[in-house]
C-alpha positions in Angstrom: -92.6 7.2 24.2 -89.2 6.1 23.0 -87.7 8.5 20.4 -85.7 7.2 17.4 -83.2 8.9 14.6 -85.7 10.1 11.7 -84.7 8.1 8.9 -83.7 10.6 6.3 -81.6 11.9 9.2 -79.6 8.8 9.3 -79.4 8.7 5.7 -77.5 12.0 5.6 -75.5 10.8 8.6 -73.9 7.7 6.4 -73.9 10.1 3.6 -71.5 12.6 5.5 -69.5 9.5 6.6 -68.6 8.2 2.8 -68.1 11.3 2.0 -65.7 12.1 4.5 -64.2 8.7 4.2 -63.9 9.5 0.5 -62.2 13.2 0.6 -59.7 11.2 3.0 -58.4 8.8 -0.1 -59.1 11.8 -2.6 -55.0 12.4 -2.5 -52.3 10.0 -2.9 -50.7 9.1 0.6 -47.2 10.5 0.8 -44.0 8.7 0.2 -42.7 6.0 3.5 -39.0 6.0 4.4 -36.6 3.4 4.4 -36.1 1.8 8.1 -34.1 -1.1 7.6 -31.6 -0.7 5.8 -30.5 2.7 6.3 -31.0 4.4 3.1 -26.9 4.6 1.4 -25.5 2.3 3.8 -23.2 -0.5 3.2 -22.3 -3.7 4.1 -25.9 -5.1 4.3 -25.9 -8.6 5.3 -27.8 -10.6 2.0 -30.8 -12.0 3.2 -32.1 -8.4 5.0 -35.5 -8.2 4.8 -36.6 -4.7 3.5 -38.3 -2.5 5.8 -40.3 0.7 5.6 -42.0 3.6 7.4 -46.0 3.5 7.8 -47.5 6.2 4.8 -51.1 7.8 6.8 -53.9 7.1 3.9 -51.9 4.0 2.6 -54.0 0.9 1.6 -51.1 -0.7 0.2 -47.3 -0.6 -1.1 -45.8 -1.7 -4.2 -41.9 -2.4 -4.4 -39.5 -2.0 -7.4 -36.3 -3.7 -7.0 -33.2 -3.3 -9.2 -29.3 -4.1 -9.4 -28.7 -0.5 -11.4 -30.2 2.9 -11.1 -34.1 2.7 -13.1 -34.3 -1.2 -13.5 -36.5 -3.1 -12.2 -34.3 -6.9 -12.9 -34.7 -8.2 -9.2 -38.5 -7.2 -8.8 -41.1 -5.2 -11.0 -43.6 -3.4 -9.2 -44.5 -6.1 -6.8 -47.8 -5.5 -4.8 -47.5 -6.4 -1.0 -50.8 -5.5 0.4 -50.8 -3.3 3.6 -47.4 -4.5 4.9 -44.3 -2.2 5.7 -41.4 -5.1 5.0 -40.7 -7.6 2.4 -37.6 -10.3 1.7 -36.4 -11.2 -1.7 -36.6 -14.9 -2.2 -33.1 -15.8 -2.1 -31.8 -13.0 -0.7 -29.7 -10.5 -3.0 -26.2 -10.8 -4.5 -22.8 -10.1 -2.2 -21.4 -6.9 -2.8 -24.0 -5.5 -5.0 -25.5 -1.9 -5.0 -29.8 -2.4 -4.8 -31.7 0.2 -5.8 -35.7 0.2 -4.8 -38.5 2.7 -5.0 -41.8 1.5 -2.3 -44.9 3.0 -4.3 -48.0 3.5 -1.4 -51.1 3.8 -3.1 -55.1 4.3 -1.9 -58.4 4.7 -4.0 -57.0 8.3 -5.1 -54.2 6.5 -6.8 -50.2 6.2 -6.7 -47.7 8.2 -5.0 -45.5 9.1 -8.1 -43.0 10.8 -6.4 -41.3 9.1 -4.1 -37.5 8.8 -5.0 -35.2 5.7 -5.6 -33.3 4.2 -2.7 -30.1 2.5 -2.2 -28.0 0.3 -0.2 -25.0 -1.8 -0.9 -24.8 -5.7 0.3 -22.0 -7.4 2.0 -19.3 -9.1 0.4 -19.8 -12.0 2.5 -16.3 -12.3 3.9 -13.8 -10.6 5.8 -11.6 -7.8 3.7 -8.2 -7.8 2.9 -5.5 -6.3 4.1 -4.8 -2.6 2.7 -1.2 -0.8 1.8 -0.4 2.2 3.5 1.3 4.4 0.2 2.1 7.8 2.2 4.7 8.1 4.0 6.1 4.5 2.2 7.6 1.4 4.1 11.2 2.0 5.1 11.0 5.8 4.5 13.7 8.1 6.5 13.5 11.5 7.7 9.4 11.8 7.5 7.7 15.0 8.9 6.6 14.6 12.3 3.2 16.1 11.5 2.8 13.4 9.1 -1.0 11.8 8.1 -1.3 8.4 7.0 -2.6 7.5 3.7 -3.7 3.9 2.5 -5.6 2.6 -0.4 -9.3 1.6 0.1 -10.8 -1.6 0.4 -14.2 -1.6 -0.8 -15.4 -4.5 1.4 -14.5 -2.8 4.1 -16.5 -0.4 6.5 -13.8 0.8 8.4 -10.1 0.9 9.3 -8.2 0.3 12.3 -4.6 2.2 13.0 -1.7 0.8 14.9 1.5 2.7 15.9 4.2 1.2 17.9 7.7 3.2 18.7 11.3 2.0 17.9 10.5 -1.6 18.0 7.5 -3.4 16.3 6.8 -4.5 19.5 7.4 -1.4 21.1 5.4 0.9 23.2 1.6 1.5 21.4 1.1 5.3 21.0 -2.0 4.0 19.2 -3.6 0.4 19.7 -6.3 -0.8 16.8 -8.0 3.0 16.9 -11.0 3.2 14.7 -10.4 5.9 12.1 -13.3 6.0 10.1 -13.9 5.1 6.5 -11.3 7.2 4.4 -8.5 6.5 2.8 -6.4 9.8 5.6 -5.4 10.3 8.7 -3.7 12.6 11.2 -2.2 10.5 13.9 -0.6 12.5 17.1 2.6 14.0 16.4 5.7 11.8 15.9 8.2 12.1 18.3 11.3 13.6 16.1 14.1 11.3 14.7 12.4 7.8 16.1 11.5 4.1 14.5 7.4 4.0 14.4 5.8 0.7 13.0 2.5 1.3 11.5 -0.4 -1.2 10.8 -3.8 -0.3 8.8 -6.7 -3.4 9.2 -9.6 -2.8 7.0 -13.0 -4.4 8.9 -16.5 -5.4 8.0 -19.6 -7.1 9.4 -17.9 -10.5 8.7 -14.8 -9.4 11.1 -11.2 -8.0 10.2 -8.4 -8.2 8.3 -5.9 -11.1 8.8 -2.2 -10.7 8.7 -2.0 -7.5 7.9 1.6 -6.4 8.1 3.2 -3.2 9.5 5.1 -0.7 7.7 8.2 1.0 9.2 9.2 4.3 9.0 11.8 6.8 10.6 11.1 10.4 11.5 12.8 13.4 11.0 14.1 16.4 12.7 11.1 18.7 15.1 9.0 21.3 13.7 10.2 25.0 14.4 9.0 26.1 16.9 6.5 29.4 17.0 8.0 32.6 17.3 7.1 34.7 20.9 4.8 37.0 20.8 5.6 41.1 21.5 4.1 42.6 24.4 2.0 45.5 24.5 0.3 46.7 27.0 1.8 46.9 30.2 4.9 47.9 29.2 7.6 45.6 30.9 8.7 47.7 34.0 6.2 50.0 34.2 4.8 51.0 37.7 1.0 52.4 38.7 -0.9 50.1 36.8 -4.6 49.8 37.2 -5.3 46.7 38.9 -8.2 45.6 36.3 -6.0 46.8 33.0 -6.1 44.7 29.7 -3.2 42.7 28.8 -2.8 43.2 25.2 0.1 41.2 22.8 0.8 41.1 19.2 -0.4 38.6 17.1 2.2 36.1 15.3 1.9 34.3 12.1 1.5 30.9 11.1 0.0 30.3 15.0 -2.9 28.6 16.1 -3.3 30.2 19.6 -1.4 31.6 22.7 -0.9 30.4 26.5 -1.1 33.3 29.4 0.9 32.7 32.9 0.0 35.0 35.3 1.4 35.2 38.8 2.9 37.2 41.7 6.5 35.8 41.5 8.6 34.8 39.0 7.2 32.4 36.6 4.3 32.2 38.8 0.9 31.0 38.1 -1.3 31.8 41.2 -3.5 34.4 39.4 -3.5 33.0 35.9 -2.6 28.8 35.0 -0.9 28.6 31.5 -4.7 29.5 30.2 -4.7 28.7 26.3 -6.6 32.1 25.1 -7.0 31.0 21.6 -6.1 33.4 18.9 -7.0 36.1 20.7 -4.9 39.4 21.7 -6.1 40.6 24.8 -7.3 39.2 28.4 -8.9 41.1 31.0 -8.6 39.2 34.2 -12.3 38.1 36.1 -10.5 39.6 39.3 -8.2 43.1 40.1 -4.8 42.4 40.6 -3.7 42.6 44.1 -2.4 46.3 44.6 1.0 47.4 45.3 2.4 44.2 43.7 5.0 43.4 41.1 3.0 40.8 38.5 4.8 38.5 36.3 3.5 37.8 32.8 4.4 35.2 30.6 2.5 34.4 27.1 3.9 31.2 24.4 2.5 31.1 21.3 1.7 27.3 20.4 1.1 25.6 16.9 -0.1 21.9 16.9 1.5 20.2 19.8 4.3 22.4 19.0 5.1 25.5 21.9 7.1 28.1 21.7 10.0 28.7 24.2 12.3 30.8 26.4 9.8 33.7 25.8 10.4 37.1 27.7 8.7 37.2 30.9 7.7 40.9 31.6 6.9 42.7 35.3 4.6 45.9 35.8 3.7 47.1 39.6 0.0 47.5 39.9 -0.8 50.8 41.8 -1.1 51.4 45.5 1.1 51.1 48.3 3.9 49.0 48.3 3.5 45.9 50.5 7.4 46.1 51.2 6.7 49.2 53.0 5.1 47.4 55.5 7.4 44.4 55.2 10.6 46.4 55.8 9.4 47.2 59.4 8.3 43.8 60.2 10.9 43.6 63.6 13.5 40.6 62.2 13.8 38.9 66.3 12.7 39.9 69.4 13.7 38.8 73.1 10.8 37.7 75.4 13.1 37.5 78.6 10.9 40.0 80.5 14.0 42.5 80.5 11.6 45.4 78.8 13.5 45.3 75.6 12.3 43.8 72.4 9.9 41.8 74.5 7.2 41.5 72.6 6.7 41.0 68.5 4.7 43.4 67.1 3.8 44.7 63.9 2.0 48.0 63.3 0.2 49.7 60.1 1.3 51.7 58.4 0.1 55.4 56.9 -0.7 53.6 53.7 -1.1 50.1 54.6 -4.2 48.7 56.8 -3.4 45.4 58.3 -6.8 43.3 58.8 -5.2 40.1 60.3 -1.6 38.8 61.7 -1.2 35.0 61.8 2.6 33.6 63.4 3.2 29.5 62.3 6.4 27.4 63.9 8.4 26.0 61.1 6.1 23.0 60.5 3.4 25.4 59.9 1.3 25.1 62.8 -0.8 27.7 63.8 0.6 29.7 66.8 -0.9 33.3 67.2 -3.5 35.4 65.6 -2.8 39.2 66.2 -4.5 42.1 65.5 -2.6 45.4 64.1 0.0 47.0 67.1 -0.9 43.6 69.4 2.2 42.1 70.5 3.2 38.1 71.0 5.0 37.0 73.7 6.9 34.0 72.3 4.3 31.7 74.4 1.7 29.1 73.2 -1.3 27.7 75.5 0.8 29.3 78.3 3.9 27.5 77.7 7.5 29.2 76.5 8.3 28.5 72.9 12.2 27.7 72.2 14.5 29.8 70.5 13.9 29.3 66.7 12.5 30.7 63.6 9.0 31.1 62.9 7.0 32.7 60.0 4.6 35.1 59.9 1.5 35.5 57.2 0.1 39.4 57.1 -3.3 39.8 55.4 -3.5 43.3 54.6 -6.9 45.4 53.7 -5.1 47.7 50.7 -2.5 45.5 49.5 -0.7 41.7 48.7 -0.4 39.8 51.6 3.1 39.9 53.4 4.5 36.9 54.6 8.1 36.4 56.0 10.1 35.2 59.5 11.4 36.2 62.4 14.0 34.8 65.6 12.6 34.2 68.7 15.7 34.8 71.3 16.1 33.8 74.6 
């Protein structure tokens, strides 16, 4: 026997539905976006077609277009069904602010919320040029650091910046940059007491200006540079430093930042690159400093492009034995001529200084000999005499710098 639903069963089945239908459309639908155009843009072309985001619960939209904040001259509360776009007939005036509110609506009633929009149209042509008022055509002696100031062009979107040295047809330092929609702006520095030549074209949708002319102007003397910075910590010529110290400096003034050289010879960089630290004080390197070395440290103090100069470099000796030690024993010739004198080279470490490897290189670097501490070389390489000459040596040491130097080979 086939079953069916009972019939006041279905009847509070299509009840439930309506009803839950109903509570669905018992509250407005919330307010849509604007798609197209982008809400406050300008520059829209005339004949854009307005378009909006879906609102959930939305049975329908009604549009209010004006040409000024609360009217409603260009279209009063137009109903356009269930669709998400609509196109004025005609399309809207050139250069013209719109203002429109979309109003979704559903059984439960309006949306009475949703805020005004507004975009600005095109003027339908391309803008004109713009005059650049700071510095002035023809001025002399202008700040390097100089920005560029022009009057706006409300039919324009955007500006582009030209700057060509000592001739107009000179060497572009910039070449039709895009710098935004102001009215400012901070080219690289000038070079100091040169000829620039400096065009501003203002652009649009429609394309850019035409003709515009440049400007010429003629810098002035360099900025000063930043003072050095005072050293603090190590003191400069101090000896038994610990080999993961803090450097610490003194701030300066009226500086943006500072740049730390760190190396193992004068104005060296092998443990530290001309690293800009920022504004900070104080480094602490990621690695110990090699022990029983003399470092070098040099820090500038930079503001802008400007850098300081002829700063102070300072030298501390981190603690632990004194490579030289070793160094100052390493034998300056020997003789390999089988007489039993000075026969062999050899190198030997010391009470304080462990040698882990010995490498000996020809002149043109090659790779001769690998020793170990106390093992002599014989002046020979595959089994063949070497010749009379100089050749360098590379010591790699276990508590201490590296050593590296030369010796004769006699005969």
């Amino acid at each position: 026997m086939k079953m069916g639903i009972p019939l006041n069963f279905s009847r509070i089945l299509i009840a439930a539905l309506i009803l839950s239908s109903w509570q669905g459309l018992s509250q407005a639908p919330v307010c849509p976006g604007l798609t197209v155009p982008v809400e406050g843009s300008v520059d829209v072309p005339v004949d854009t077609a307005i378009e909006w985001t879906s609102s959930p619960d939305a049975t329908g939209y009604r549009i209010t277009i004006g040409s000024s904040s609360g009217n409603n001259d260009l279209v009063d509360d137009f109903d356009v069904g269930n669709a998400t776009s609509y196109q004025l007939p005609g399309g809207f005036d050139i250069l013209t602010s719109v203002f429109l509110t979309i109003t979704p609506y559903n059984a439960a009633g309006d949306s009475a919320t949703c805020s005004e929009l507004r975009f600005t149209t095109t003027s339908g042509m391309v803008p004109r040029c713009t005059q650049i008022i700071n510095p002035q055509d023809g001025a002399e002696l202008v700040p390097v650091n100089s920005n560029i100031t022009w009057i706006r062009d409300f039919t324009a979107t955007g500006y582009l910046m030209t700057i060509r040295a000592k001739e107009i047809d000179g060497e572009y330092i910039l070449r039709e940059e895009n710098v935004g929609n102001g009215t400012n702006y901070k080219p690289p520095n000038f070079e100091p007491r040169t000829k620039y030549f400096i065009t501003m074209i203002p652009y649009n949708a429609q394309g850019n200006a035409i003709g515009c002319a440049p400007i010429m102007i003629t810098t002035g003397d360099p900025l000063p540079l930043p003072d050095c910075a005072e050293w603090v910590f190590p003191l400069n010529g101090s000896s038994n430093v610990n080999p993961n110290a803090t450097f610490e400096w003194n701030g300066v003034p009226n500086t943006d930042g500072f740049i730390l050289s760190v190396g193992t010879s004068l104005n060296g960089t092998d443990i530290v690159n001309a690293e800009d630290v920022g504004d900070s004080t104080s480094y602490t390197l990621t690695e110990d400093l090699p022990m029983g070395t003399t470092i070098y440290i040099k820090i500038n103090t930079y503001k802008g492009d400007e850098i300081s100069e002829s700063c102070q470099i300072i030298s501390f000796r981190v603690e632990g034995p004194d490579p030289n030690d070793l160094k100052n024993g390493v034998p300056k010739f020997f003789t390999p001529n089988n007489d039993g004198f000075n026969d062999l080279w050899t190198v030997v470490s010391t009470e304080n200084i462990s040698i882990n490897k010995i490498f000996v290189f020809d002149r043109h670097g090659k790779l001769l000999k690998q020793l170990l501490s106390g093992q002599g070389w014989d002046g020979t390489f595959n089994g063949r005499n070497l010749p009379a000459d100089s050749y360098w040596y590379s010591i790699e040491l276990l508590n201490a710098a590296d050593v590296r130097g030369y010796f004769l080979l006699k005969r």
